[in-house]
Backbone bond lengths (Angstrom), bond angles and torsions (degrees), N, CA, C in turn:
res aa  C-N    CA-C-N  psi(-1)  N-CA   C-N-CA  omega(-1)  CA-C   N-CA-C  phi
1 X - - - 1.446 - - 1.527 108.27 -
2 X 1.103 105.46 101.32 1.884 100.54 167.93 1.309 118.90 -69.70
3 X 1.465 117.59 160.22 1.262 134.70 -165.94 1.757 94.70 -99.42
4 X 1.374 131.17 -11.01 1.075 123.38 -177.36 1.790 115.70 -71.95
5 X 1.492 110.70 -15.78 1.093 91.54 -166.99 1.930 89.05 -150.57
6 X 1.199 129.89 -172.94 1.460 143.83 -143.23 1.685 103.27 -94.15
7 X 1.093 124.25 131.60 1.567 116.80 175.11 1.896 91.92 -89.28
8 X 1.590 105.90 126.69 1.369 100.56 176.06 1.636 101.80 -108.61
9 X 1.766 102.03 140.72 1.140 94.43 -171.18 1.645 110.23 -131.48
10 X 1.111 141.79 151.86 1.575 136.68 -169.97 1.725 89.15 -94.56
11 X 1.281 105.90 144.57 1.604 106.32 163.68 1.325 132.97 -141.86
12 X 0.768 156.00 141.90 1.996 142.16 -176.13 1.348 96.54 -95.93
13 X 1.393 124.70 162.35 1.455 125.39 -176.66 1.874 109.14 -80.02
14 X 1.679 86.90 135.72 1.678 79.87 -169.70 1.694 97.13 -171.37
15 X 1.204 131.75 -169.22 1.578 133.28 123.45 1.655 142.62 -75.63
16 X 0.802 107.10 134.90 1.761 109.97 -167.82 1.115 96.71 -151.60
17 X 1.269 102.39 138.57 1.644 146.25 -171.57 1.546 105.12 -89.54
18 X 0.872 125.74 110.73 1.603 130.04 172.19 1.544 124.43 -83.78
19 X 0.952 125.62 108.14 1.816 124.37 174.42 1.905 117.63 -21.02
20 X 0.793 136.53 87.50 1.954 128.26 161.09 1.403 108.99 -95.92
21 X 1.631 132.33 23.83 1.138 121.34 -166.59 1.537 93.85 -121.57
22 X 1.459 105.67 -39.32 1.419 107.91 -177.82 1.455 104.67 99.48
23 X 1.215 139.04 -37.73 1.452 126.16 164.47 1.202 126.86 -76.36
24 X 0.841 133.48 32.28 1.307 118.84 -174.19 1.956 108.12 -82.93
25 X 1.105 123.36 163.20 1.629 105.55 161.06 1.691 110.76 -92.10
26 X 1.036 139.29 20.26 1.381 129.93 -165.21 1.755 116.56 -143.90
27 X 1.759 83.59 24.15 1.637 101.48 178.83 1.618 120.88 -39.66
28 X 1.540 135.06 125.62 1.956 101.48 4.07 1.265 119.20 -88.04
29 X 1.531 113.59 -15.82 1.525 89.69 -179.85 1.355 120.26 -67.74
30 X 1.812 120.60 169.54 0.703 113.93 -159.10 1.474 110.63 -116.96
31 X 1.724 129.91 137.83 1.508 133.15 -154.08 1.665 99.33 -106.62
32 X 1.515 119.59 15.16 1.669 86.64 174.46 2.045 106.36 103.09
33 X 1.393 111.60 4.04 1.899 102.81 -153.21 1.692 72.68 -102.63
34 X 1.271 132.33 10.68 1.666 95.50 -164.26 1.303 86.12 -100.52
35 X 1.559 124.67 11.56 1.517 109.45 -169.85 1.143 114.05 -48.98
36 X 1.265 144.75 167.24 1.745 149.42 158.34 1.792 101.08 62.79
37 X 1.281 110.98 32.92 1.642 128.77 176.69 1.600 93.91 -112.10
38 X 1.913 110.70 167.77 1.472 100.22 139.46 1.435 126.32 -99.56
39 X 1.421 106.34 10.33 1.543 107.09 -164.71 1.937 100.28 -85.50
40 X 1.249 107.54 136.61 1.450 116.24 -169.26 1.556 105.05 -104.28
41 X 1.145 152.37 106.49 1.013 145.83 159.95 1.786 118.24 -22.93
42 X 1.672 114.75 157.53 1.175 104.77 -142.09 1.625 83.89 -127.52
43 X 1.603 132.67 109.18 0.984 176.83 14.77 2.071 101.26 126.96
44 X 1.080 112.45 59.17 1.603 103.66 170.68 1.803 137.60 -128.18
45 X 1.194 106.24 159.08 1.710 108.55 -138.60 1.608 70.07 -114.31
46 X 1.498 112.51 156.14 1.256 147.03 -166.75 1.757 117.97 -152.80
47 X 1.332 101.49 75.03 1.784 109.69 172.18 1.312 108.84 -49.88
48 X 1.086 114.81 -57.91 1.788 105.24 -165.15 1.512 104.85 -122.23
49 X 1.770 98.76 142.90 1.408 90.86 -173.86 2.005 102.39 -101.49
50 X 1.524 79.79 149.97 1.593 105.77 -170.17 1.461 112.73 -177.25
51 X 1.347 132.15 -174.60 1.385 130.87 -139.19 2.087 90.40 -104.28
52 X 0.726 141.98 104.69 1.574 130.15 148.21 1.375 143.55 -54.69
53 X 1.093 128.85 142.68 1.402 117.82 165.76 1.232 115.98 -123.27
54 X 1.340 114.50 118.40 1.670 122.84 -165.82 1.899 105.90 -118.93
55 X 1.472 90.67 126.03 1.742 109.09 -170.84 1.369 93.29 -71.88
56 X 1.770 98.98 136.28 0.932 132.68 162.37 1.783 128.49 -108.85
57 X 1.226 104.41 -15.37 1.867 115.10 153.35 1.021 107.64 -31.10
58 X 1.669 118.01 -75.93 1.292 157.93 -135.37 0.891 94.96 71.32
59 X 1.423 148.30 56.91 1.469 132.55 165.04 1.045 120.68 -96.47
60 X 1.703 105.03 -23.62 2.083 123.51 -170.20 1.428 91.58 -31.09
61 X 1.894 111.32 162.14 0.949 124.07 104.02 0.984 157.03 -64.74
62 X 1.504 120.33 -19.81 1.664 142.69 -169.58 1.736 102.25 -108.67
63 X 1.662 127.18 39.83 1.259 118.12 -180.00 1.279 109.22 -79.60
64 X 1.663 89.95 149.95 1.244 130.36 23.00 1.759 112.81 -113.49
65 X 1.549 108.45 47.29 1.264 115.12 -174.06 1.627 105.72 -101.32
66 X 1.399 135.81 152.05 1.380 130.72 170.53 1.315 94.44 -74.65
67 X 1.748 108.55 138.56 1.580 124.34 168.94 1.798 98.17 -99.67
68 X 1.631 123.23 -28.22 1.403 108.14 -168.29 1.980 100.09 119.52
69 X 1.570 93.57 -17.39 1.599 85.03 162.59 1.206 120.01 -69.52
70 X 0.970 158.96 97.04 1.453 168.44 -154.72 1.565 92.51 158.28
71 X 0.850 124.47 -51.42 1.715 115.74 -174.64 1.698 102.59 -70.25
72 X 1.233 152.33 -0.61 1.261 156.99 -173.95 1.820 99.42 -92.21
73 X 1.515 109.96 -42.44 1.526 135.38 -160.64 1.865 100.39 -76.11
74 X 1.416 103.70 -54.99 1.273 120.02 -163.55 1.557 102.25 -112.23
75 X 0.926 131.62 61.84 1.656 128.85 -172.47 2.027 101.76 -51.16
């Protein structure tokens, strides 16, 4: 998964755990690898289901949603 551009993801309405550890295998969400880490996975709710795009820069403003910063990074 490159960081140059948006992980798009389909979702049903629910909570989901987002990757901040970086290992996980099921990037971005997150599978459980940060155990015995301090990094805590990052906690988000989904009303309507439809396709997402979740920043992988970390540059967003709108995290953990892509704003389009990634195109500033990677011209």
């Amino acid at each position: 998964m490159s960081i140059g551009k948006p992980a798009i993801v389909a979702l049903q309405p629910g909570t989901y755990l987002l990757c901040r550890c970086g290992r996980s295998e099921t990037l971005p969400l997150c599978d459980g690898s940060h155990q015995g880490s301090e990094v805590l996975p990052l906690a988000f709710v989904v009303n309507t289901a439809q396709r997402y795009a979740f920043c992988l820069c970390k540059q967003t403003q709108k995290r953990p949603l892509c704003d389009g910063s990634h195109k500033k990074l990677c011209p």
